[in-house]
C-alpha positions as CSV (number, residue, x, y, z in Angstrom):
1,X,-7.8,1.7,-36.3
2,X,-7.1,5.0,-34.8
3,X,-8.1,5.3,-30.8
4,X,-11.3,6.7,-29.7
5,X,-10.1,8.1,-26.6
6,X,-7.4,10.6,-25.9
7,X,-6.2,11.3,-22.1
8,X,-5.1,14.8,-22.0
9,X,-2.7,15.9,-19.1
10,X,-3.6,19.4,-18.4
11,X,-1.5,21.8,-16.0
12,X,-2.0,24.8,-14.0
13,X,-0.9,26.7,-17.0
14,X,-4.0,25.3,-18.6
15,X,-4.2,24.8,-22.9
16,X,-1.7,27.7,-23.8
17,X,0.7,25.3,-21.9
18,X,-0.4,22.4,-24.0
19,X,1.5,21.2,-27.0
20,X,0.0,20.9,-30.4
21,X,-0.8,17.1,-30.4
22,X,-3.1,18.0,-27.0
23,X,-4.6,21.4,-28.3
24,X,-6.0,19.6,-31.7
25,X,-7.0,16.7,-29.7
26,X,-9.4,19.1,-27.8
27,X,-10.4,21.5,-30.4
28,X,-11.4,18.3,-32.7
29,X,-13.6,16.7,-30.0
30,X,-17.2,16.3,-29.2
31,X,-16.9,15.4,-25.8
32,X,-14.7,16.3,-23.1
33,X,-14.7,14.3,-19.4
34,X,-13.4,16.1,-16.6
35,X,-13.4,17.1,-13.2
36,X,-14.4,20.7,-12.7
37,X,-11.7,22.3,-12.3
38,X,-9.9,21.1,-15.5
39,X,-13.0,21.7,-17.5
40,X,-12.9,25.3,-17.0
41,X,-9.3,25.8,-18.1
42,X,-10.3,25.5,-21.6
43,X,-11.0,28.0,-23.5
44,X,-14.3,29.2,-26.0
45,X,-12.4,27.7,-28.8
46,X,-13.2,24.3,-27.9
47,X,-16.3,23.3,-28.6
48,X,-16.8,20.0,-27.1
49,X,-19.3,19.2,-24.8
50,X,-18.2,19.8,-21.2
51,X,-19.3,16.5,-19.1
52,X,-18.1,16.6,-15.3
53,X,-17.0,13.2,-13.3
54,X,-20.1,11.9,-11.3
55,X,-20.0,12.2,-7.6
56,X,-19.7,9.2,-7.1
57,X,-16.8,9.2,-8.9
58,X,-17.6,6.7,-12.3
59,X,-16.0,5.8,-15.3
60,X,-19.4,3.9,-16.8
61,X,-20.5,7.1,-18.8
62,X,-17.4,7.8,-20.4
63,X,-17.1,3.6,-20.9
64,X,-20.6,4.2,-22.4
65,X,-19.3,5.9,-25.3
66,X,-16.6,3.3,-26.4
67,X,-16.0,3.8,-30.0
68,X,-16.7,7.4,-30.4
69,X,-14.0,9.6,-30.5
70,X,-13.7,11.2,-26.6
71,X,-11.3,13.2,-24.9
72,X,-10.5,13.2,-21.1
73,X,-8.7,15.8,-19.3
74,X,-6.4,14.8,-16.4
75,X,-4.0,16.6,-14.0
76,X,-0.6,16.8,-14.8
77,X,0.5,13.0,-16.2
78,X,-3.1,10.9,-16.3
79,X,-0.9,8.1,-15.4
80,X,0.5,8.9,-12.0
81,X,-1.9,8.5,-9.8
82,X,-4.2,9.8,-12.3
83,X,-7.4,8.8,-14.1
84,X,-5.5,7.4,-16.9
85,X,-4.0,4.3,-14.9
86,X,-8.1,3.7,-14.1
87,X,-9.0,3.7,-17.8
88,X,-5.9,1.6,-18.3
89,X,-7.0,-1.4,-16.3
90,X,-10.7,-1.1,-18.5
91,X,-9.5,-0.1,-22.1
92,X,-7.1,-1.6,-24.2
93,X,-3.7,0.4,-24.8
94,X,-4.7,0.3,-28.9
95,X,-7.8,2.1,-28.2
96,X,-6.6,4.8,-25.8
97,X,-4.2,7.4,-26.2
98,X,-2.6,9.6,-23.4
99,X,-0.8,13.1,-23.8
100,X,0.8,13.3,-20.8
101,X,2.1,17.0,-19.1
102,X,4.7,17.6,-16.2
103,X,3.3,15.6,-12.9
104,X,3.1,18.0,-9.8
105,X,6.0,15.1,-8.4
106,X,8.2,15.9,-11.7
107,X,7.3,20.3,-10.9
108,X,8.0,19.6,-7.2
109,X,11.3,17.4,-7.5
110,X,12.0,20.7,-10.0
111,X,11.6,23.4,-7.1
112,X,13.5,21.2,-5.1
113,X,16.3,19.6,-6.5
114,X,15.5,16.7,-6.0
115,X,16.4,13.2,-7.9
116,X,13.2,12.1,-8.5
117,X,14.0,8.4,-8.7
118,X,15.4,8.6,-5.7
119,X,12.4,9.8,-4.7
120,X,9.1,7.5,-3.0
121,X,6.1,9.0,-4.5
122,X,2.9,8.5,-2.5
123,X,-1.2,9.7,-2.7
124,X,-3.7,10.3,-0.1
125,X,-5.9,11.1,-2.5
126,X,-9.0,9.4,-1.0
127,X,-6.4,7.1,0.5
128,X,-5.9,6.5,3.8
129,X,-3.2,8.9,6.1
130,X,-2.0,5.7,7.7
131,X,-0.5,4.6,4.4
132,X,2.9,6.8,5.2
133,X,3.3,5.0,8.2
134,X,5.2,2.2,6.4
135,X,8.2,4.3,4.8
136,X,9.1,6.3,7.7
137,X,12.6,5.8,7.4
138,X,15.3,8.5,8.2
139,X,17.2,9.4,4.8
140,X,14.2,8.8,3.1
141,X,12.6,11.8,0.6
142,X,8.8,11.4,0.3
143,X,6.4,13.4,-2.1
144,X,2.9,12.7,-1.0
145,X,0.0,14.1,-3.3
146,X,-2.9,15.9,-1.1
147,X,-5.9,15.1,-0.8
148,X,-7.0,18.5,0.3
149,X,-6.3,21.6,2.3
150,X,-6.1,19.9,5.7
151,X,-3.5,16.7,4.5
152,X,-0.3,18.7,5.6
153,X,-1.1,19.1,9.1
154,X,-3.0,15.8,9.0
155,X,0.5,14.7,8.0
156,X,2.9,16.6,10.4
157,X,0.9,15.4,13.4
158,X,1.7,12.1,11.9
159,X,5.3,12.5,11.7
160,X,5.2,13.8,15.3
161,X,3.2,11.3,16.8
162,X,5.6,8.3,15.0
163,X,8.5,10.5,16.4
164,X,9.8,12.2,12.8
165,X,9.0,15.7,14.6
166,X,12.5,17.1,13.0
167,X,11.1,16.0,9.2
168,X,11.6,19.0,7.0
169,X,8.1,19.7,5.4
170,X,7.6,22.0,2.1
171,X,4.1,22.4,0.8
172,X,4.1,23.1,-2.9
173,X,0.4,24.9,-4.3
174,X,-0.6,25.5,-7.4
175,X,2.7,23.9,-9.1
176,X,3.3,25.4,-12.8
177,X,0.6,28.1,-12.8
178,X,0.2,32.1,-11.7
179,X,-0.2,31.1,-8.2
180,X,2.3,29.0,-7.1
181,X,3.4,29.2,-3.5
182,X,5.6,27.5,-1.4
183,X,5.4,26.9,2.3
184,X,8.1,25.1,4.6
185,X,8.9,24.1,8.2
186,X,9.5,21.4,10.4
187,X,7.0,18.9,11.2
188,X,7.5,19.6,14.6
189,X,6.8,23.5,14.7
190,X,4.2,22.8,11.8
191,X,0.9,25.9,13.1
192,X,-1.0,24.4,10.2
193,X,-1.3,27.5,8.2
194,X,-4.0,28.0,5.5
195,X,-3.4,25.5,2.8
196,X,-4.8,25.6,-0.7
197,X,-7.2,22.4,-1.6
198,X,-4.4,21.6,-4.8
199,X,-0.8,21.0,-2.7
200,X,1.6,18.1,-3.0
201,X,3.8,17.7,0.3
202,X,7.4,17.4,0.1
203,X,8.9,15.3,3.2
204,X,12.5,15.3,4.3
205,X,12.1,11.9,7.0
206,X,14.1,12.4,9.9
207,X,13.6,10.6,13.2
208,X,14.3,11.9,16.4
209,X,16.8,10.5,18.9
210,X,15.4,7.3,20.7
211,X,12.8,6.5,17.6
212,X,12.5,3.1,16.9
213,X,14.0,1.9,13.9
214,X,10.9,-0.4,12.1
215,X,13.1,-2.0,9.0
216,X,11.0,-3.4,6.1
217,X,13.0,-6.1,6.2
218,X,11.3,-9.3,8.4
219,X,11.1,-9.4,12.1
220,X,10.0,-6.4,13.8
221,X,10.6,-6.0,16.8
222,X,7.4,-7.8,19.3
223,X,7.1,-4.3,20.6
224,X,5.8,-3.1,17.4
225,X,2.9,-5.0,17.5
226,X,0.2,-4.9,20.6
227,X,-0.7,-8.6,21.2
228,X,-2.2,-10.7,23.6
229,X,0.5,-13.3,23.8
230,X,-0.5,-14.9,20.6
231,X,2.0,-13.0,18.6
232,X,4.7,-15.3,16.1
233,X,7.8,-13.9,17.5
234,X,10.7,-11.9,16.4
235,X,13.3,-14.5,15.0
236,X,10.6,-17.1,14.5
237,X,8.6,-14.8,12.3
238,X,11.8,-13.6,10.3
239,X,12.2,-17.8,9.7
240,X,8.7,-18.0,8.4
241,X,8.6,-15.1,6.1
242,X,11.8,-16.1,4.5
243,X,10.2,-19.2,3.3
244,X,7.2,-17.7,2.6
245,X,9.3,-15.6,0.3
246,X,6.9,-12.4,-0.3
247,X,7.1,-11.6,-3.6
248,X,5.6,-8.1,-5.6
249,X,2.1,-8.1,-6.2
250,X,1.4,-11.8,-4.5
251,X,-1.8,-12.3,-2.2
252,X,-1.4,-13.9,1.4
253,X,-3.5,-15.7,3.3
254,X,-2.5,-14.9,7.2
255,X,-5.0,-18.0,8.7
256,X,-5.1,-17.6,12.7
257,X,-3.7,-14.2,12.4
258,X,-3.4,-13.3,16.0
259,X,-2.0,-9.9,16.1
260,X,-1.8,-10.1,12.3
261,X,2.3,-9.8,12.4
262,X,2.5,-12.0,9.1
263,X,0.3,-10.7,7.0
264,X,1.2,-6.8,8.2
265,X,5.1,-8.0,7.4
266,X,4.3,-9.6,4.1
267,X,2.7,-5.9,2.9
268,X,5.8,-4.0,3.8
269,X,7.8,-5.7,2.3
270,X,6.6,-4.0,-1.0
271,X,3.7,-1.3,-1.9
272,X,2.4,-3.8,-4.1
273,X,1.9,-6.8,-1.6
274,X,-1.3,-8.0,-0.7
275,X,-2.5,-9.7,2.8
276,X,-5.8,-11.5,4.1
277,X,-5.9,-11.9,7.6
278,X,-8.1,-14.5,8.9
279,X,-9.2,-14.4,12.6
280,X,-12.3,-15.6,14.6
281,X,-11.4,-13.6,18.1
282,X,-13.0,-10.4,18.5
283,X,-10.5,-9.4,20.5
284,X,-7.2,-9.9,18.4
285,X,-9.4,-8.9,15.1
286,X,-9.3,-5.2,16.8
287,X,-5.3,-5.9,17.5
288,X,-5.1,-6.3,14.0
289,X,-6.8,-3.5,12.9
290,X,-4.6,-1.4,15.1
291,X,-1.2,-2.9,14.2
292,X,-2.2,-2.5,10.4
293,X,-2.9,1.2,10.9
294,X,0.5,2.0,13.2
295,X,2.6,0.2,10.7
296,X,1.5,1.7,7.6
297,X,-0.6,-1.2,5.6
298,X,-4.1,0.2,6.2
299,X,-5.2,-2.0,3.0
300,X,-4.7,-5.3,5.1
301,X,-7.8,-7.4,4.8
302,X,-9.4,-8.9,7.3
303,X,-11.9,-11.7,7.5
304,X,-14.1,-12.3,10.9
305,X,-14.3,-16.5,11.2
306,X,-12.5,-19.4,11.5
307,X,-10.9,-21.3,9.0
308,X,-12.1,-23.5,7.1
309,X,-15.5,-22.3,7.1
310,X,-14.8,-18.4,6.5
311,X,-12.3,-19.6,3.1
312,X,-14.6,-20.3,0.6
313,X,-15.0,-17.2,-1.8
314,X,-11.4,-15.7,-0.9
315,X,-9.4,-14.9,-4.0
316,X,-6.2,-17.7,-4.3
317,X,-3.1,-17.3,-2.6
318,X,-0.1,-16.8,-3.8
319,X,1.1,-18.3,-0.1
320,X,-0.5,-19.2,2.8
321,X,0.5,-19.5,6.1
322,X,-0.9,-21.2,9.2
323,X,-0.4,-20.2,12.6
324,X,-3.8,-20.6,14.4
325,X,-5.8,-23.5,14.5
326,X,-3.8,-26.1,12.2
327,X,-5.3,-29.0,14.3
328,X,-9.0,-27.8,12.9
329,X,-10.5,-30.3,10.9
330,X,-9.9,-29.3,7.1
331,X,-7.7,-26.5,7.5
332,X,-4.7,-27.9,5.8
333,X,-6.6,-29.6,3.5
334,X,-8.8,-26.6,2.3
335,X,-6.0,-24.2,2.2
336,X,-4.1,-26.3,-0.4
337,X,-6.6,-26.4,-2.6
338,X,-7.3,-22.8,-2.7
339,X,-3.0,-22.3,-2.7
340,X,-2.1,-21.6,-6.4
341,X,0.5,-24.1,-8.2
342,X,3.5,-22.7,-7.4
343,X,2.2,-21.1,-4.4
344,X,4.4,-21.7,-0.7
345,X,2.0,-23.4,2.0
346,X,3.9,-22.7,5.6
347,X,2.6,-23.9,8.4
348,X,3.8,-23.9,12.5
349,X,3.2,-26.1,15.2
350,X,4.0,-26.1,18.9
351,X,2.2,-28.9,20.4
352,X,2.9,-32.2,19.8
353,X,-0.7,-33.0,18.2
354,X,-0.2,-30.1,15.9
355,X,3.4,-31.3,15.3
356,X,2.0,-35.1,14.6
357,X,-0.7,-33.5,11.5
358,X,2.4,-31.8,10.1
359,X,4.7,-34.8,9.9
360,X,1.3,-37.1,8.6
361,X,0.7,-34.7,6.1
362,X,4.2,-34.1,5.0
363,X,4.0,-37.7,4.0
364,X,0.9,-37.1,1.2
365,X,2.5,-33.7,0.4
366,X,6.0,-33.5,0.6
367,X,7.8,-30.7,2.0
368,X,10.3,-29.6,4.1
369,X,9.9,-30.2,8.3
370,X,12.3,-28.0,9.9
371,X,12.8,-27.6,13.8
372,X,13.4,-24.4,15.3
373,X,15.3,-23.4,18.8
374,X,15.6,-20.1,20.1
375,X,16.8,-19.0,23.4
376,X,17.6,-16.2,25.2
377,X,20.2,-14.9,27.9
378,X,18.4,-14.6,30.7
379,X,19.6,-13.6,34.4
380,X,19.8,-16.4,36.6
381,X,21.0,-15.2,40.2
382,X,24.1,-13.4,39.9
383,X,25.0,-14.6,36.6
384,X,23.4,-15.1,33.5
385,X,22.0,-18.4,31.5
386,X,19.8,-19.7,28.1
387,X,16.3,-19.7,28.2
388,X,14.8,-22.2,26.0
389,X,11.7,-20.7,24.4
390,X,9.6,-23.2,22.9
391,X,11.1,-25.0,19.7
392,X,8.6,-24.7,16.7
393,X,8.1,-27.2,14.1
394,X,8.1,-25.5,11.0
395,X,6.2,-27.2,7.5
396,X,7.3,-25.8,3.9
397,X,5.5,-27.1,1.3
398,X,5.6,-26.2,-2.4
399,X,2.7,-26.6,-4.7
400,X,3.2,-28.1,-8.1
């Protein structure tokens, strides 16, 4: 059966730069979604009905129509970042098809010269700005799609404030139509010129001398995070997250999140990594919110209780790990049964009652007990000797 709906990707060239497949697409439809501005880059010819997005944006009206032949027009290629990926996730690939043009990353890696899968493609298209925190990395080539005029300086007072003030910055309008502009500078001698509304930012990362380097690889430094005391330390929380082994696309449960370091390191360890933190003090719930923000995983969720009471509801884990309040009645108990099979439980204790639950249950549950000693040279007079922190008792336990 053929597919009722056709995705057209539409340029700044509009339909003469369409190719034939797209132009009869549109000239043989009766409807035609769009936002606004595609809509009235096509011309007399096609006769469609014109129906604008809802503000709200919505895809119900167009899912309305399921079954009759409908067209919808998208920027550039509908699946990059693009309405297309939505319809995706709500109509099946045999019923949709998708006539993609040039992307304004594929036009702007053009202008540039630039590899484009070398390239980390981002959007802060009703995204938040904080979202570019986590791949701030010298070396490192970002295109970030707009979400209006006032994104670029939005985004080189970011790079300032996180100390990328020498990032190179090009702002690319208009890409692949009559009015295409390009404006460049550094970040930090960015005087936020007049932008258009349709840009894509270009980003050159470099860090200026003394900038901390915050690797995506597990254990930040403790200064990255503002904390109370109650923060899983450096080597201890590069320990955990190994076993907890975060994995693309996998859900977290961070319960007793403290400062929220696990959960915030799970997410940047890929874009597609997901975190619930799980925190009953008000004042480490705002810690988290502020770490999430500085280190670039805005999308962290976090859930005001305790466990177990605040669990039930909360989408399975892929892992789980306790920091907080393993001695609470139930917690270990209701967090494996929400763990998925196959899912990694890990759990740390410092006192000796907490150490005790973690051996009993090891016995129903199997696992892996593993003790962990750090120290630290420390000065001690006119020389130097080990400071013992305290030695964690670390429980791995895999679900079948």
């Amino acid at each position: 059966m053929a597919s009722w709906l056709t995705i057209v990707g539409i340029g700044e060239d509009g339909f003469s730069g369409l190719g034939q497949q797209a132009r009869e697409a549109l000239l043989a439809a009766s409807r035609v979604f769009g936002g606004q501005r595609q809509l009235d880059l096509l011309p007399d010819a096609v006769h469609a009905e014109r129906l604008a997005w809802p503000s709200p944006f919505s895809l119900e009206p167009l899912l309305a129509l399921r079954g009759e032949p409908t067209c919808v027009l998208a920027s550039g290629d509908p699946m990059l970042f693009g309405v297309g990926a939505s319809l995706a996730r709500r109509v099946a690939a045999e019923d949709m098809r998708v006539l993609p043009a040039p992307s304004s990353c594929s036009l702007a890696a053009a202008r540039l010269g630039w590899a484009l899968q070398d390239v980390v493609t981002l959007s802060l298209v009703a995204r938040p700005l904080a979202s570019l925190n986590a791949h701030l990395h010298s070396g490192v080539r970002l295109l970030v799609l707009s979400n209006d005029g006032l994104s670029p300086a939005a985004i080189a007072a970011l790079l300032r404030e996180r100390g990328f003030g020498p990032s190179r910055i090009s702002v690319l309008e208009h890409l692949g139509g009559p009015a295409e502009r390009r404006i460049a500078g550094l970040a930090e001698d960015w005087n936020d010129p007049v932008v258009a509304d349709l840009n894509l930012v270009a980003i050159e990362c470099l860090a200026a001398l003394g900038t901390p380097r915050l690797s995506r690889i597990g254990g930040l430094p403790d200064a990255a995070f503002e904390h109370d005391g109650q923060l899983t330390k450096r080597d201890v929380r590069a320990i955990t997250l190994a076993r907890l082994a975060p994995m693309p696309g996998e859900l977290l449960w961070d319960v007793g999140a403290g400062s929220g370091s696990i959960g915030i390191e799970w997410m940047r360890a890929h874009s597609s990594c997901r975190a619930i933190a799980i925190e009953a003090d008000t004042g480490r719930q705002q810690l988290i919110e502020r770490n999430r923000e500085r280190l670039g995983v805005p999308g962290l969720q976090l859930i005001r209780g305790s466990a177990p009471e605040v669990l039930e509801g909360l989408e399975p884990a892929d892992a789980i790990f306790i920091g907080g309040g393993v001695t609470r009645p139930g917690v270990l108990d209701s967090c494996w049964a929400r763990l998925k099979p196959g899912g990694r439980l890990v759990a740390n204790a410092v006192t000796l009652q907490s150490e005790l639950l973690l051996m009993n249950w090891r016995q129903a549950h199997g696992g892996e007990l593993t003790r962990i000693h750090i120290a630290q040279a420390q000065p001690l007079g006119d020389f130097d000797t080990w400071r013992q922190a305290l030695p964690i008792t670390l429980l791995e336990v895999l679900k079948p």
